[in-house]
C-alpha positions in Angstrom: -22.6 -7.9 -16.5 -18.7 -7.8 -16.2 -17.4 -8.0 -13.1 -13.5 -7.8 -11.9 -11.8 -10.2 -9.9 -8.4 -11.3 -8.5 -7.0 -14.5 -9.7 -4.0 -14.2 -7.3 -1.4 -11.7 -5.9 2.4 -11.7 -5.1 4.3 -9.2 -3.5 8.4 -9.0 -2.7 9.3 -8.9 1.1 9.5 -5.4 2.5 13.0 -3.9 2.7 14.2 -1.3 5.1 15.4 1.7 4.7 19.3 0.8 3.3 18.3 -2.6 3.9 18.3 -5.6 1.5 16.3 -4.2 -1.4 18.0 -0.7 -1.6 20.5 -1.7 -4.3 17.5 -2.9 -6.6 16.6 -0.9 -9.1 13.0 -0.1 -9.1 12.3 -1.3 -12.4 14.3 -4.6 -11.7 12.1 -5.0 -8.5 8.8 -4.5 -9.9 9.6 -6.8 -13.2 10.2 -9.4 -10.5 6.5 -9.4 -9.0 5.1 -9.1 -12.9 7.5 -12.4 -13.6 6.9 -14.0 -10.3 2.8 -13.6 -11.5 2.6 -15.3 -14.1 4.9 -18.3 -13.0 2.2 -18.4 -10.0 -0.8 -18.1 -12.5 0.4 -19.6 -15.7 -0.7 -16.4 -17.6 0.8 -15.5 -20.9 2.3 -12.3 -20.3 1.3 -11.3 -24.7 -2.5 -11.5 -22.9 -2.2 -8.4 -21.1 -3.6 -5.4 -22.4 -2.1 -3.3 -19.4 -0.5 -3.2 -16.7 -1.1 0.0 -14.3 1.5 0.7 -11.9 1.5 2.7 -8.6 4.5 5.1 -8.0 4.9 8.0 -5.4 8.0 9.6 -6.7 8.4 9.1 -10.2 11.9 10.7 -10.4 15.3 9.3 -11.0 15.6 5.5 -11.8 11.7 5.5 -11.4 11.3 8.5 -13.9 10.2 8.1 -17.4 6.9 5.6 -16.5 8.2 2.9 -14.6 5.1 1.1 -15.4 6.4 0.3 -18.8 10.0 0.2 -17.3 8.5 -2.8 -15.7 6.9 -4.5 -18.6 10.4 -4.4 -20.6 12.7 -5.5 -17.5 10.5 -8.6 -16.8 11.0 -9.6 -20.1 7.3 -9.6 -21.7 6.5 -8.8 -25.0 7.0 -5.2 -26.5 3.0 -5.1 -27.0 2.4 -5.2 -23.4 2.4 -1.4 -22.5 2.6 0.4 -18.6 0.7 2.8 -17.3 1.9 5.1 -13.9 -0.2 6.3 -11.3 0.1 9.0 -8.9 -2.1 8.8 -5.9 0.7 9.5 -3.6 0.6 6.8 -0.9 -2.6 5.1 -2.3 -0.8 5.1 -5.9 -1.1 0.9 -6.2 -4.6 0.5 -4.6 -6.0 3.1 -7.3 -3.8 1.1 -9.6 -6.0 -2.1 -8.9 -9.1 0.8 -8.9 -8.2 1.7 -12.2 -7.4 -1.9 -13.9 -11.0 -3.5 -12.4 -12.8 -0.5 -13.9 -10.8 -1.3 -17.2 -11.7 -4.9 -17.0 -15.8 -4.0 -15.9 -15.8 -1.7 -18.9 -14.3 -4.0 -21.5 -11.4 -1.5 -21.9 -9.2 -4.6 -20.9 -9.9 -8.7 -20.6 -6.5 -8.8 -18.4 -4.9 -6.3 -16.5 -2.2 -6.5 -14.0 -2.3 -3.8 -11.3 0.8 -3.2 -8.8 3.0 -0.8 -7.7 7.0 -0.3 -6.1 9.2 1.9 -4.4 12.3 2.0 -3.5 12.7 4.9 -1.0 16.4 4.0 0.2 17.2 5.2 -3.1 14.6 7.8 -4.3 13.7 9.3 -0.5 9.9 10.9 -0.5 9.4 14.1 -1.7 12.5 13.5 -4.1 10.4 14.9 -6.9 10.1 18.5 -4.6 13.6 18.5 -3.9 14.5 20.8 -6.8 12.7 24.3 -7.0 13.9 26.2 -9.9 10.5 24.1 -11.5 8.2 25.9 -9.5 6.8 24.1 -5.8 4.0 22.0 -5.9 0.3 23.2 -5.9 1.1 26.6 -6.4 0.3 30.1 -5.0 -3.2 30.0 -5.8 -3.4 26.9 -3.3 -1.1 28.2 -0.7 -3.5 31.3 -0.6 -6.6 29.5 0.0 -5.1 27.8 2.9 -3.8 31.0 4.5 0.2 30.1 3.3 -0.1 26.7 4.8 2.3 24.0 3.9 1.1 21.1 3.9 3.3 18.8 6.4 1.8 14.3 6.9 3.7 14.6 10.2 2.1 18.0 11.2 -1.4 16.5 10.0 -0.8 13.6 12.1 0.0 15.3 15.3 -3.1 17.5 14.1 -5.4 14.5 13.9 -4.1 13.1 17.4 -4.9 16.1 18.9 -8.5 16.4 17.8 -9.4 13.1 18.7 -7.8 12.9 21.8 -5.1 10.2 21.1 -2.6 9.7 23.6 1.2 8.9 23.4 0.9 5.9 25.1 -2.2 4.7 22.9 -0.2 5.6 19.7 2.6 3.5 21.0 0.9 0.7 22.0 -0.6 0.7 18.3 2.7 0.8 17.3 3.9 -2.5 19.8 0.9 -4.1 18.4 1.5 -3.5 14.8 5.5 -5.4 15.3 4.0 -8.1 18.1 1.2 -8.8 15.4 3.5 -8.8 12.2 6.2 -11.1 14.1 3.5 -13.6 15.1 2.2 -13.7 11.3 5.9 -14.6 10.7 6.1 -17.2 13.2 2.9 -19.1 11.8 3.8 -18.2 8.0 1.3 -16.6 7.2 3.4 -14.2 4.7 5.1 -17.4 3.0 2.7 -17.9 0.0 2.4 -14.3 -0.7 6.2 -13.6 -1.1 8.1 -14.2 -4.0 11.9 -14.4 -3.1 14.3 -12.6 -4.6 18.0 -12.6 -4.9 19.9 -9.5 -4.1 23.9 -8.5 -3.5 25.0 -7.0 -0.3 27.0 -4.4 0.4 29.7 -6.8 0.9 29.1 -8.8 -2.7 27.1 -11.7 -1.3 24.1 -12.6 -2.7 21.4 -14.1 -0.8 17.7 -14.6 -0.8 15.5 -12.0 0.5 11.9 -13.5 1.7 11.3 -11.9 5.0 9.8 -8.5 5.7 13.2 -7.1 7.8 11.5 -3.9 9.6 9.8 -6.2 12.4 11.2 -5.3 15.6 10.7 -8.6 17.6 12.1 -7.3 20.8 10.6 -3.5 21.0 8.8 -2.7 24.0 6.9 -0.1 25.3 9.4 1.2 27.6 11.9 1.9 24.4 9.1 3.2 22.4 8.1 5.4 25.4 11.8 6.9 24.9 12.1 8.0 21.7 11.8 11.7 21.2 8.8 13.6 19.0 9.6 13.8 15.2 7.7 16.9 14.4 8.8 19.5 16.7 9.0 19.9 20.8 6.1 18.6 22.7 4.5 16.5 19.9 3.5 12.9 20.3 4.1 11.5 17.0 7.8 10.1 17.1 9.7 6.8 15.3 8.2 4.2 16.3 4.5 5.2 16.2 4.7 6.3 12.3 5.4 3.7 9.4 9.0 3.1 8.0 11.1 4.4 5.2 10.8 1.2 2.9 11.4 -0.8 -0.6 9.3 -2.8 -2.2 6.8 -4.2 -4.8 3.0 -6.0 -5.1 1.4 -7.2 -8.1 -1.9 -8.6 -8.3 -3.5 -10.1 -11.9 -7.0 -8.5 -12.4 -9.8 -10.5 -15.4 -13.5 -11.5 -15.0 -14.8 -14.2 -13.8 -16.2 -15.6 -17.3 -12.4 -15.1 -18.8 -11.0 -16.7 -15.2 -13.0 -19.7 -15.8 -11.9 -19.9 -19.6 -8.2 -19.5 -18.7 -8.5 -22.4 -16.1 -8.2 -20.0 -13.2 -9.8 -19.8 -10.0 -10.5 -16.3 -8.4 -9.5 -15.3 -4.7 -11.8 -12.4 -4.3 -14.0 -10.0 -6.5 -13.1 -6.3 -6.8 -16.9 -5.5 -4.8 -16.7 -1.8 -4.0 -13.7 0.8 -5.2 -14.5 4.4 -4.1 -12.2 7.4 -3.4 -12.4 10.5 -1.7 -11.0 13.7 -0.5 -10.8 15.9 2.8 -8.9 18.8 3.4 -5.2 19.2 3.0 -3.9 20.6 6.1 -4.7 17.5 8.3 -4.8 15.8 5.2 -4.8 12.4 6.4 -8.6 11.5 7.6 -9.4 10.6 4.0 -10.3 6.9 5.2 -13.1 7.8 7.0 -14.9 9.3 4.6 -14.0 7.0 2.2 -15.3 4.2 4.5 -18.5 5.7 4.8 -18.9 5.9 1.0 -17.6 2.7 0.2 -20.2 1.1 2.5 -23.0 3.1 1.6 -22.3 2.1 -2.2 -21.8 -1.6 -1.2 -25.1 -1.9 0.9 -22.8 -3.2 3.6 -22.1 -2.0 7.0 -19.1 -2.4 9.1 -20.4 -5.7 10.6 -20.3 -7.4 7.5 -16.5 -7.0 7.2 -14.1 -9.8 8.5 -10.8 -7.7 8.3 -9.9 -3.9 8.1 -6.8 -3.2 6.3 -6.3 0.6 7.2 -2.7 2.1 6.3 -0.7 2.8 9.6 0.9 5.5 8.1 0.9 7.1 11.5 -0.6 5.1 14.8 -2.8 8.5 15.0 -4.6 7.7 11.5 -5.5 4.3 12.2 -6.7 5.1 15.7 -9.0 8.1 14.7 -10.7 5.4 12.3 -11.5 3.1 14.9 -12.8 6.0 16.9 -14.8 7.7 14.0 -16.1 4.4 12.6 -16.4 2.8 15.9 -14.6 -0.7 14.0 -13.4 -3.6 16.0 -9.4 -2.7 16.8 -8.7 -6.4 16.9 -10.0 -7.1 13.0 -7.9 -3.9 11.8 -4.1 -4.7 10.3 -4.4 -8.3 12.0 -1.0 -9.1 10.6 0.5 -6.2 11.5 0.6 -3.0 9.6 3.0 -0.2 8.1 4.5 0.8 11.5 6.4 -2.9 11.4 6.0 -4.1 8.0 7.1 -0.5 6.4 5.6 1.5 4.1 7.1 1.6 0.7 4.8 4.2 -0.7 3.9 3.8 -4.1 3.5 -0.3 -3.7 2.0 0.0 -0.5 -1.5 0.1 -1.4 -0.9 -3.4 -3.6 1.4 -4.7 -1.1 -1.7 -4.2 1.8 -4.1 -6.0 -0.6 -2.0 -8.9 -1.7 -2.2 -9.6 2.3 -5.6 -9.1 2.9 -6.6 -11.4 -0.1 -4.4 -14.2 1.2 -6.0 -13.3 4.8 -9.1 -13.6 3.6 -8.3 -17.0 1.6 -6.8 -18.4 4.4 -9.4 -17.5 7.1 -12.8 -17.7 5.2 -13.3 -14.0 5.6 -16.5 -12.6 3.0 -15.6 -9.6 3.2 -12.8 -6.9 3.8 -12.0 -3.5 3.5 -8.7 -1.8 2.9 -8.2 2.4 2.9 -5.3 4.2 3.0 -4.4 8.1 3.6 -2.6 9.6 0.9 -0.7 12.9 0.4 -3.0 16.3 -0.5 -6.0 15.0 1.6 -7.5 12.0 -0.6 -8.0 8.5 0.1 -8.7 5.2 -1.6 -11.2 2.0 -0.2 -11.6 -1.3 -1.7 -14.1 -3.7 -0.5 -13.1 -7.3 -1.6 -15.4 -10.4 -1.8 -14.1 -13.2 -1.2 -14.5 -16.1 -3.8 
């Protein structure tokens, strides 16, 4: 039997919006993860038989399949092809989905799964912006939801009223996520998954860019507590309770274990359980918890078993209505801080996520952990990862 594991995983720091990645071009960023990979691994880039590439908005400079936009900008042989994915905000995590299944299958021997965004310069939704193509989904969709729109930010106010989450429990999740994420900092916890990268400022200087620049190391409550709704009067879901506008890019090289050991390589984690599923598109963004449930009903695990939850903090609401449906541990969830401080650069989010639960795990003896993520149109990914 095949199996599919990860031999190691790299990501770039996460830029804020306008911040130090939003010159980059995407493809430029994302050829620096692939490069950055096989320094760290030793892999021969002409031994890759795909690499499949996450991507929210693929418009503009990430138009025309970044994935093999990648491939070329990093240099690696014109055999190596690209293939993009559009999961919406899970776009990288069914990227490593889609790569392990390649590699189980025989489809591929090695496969390098990823993703990148750079939203300073292609905002979400960039791809909608124009209309004279038609809207998305379509009238035959807008008529089975009663004309509905669907709106994330409506779907998370949605969510935090049906389960009952308060303002002030959103924004504590929200002070946790920055106190957690600047602590990780502190102890360097991030260093070995970063690759640095040099990039030109506004004012011509180039520097280094290695540290994740949306932690807020002196928010408090009382400021989050001040900041005004973002979805209309009355609402609870505001600024600093959601995750950030952000840039960036994770790569992570996928073989088998038989191929791993011939190459010299030795695994982090195995590729255990990859399910995904859907729930409706209005609230849209309770996909994780089914997808929970189904990924540990295929595993034969229960939530016990698992040392860390890595569960998108798209919004503080999403997060928190997992904890409540699946009754998990708060403390094991996002341990190193999540999207609300570390920023949420769609399409490479989902890779980004995993590249720092693998290293977690690594680093902390952890078996098991488990990483979903909402994503647009009411879906969502979840991995379970083994470690090695």
């Amino acid at each position: 039997m095949r199996d599919a594991v990860i031999v190691d995983a790299v990501r770039t720091a996460v830029g804020k919006r306008g911040g130090s990645l939003a010159r980059t071009h995407s493809a430029s960023l994302a050829a620096h993860v692939l490069v950055a990979l096989a320094d760290r691994t030793g892999l021969e880039p002409a031994l890759v038989d795909d690499v499949v590439w996450g991507c929210g908005s693929a418009v503009g400079m990430q138009a025309g399949c970044i994935a093999r936009g990648a491939v070329l900008a990093a240099g690696w042989p014109e055999s190596v092809p690209g293939v993009t994915v559009d999961r919406q905000c899970g776009s990288s995590q069914q990227a490593v989905h889609q790569a392990a299944a390649g590699v189980v299958s025989g489809q591929y021997d090695i496969a390098v799964a990823g993703g990148v965004e750079v939203m300073s310069a292609v905002p979400l939704g960039a791809n909608r912006l124009d209309g004279s193509c038609g809207e998305p989904y379509g009238p035959d969709v807008w008529n089975r939801y009663d004309g509905v729109r669907f709106h994330q930010g409506v779907g998370a106010q949605m969510i935090a009223d049906e389960y009952g989450i308060t303002r002030t429990e959103m924004d504590q999740h929200g002070f946790d996520s920055h106190a957690r994420a600047a602590a990780a900092q502190d102890e360097g916890r991030f260093v070995g998954q970063i690759a640095p990268i040099k990039v030109t400022g506004e004012d011509e200087r180039v520097y280094v860019f290695d540290t994740d620049e949306g932690v807020r190391r002196s928010t408090t409550m009382e400021a989050l507590a001040r900041l005004g709704p973002a979805f209309g009067e009355g609402g609870t879901i505001t600024a600093g309770n959601a995750s950030q506008i952000s840039d960036g890019a994770a790569a992570l090289l996928i073989t088998t274990s038989e191929l791993a050991r011939a190459y010299g390589w030795t695994p982090m984690a195995r590729i255990h359980t990859a399910v995904v599923a859907g729930t409706d598109p209005v609230t849209m963004l309770k996909g994780p918890i089914p997808a929970t449930a189904k990924a540990l009903r295929r595993s034969g695990l229960s939530l016990r078993d698992i040392g860390v939850y890595e569960i998108n903090e798209a919004f503080a609401s999403v997060s928190l209505a997992w904890t409540r449906a699946t009754g998990a541990d708060y403390a094991r969830m996002n341990p190193l801080g999540g999207a609300m401080a570390i920023g949420h650069p769609i399409g490479g989010s989902g890779a980004r996520i995993m590249t720092t639960m693998v290293h977690h795990m690594h680093d902390n003896g952890i078996r098991y952990g488990l990483q979903s993520m909402c994503e647009g149109g009411g879906m969502a990914n979840a991995t379970i990862l083994e470690l090695l």
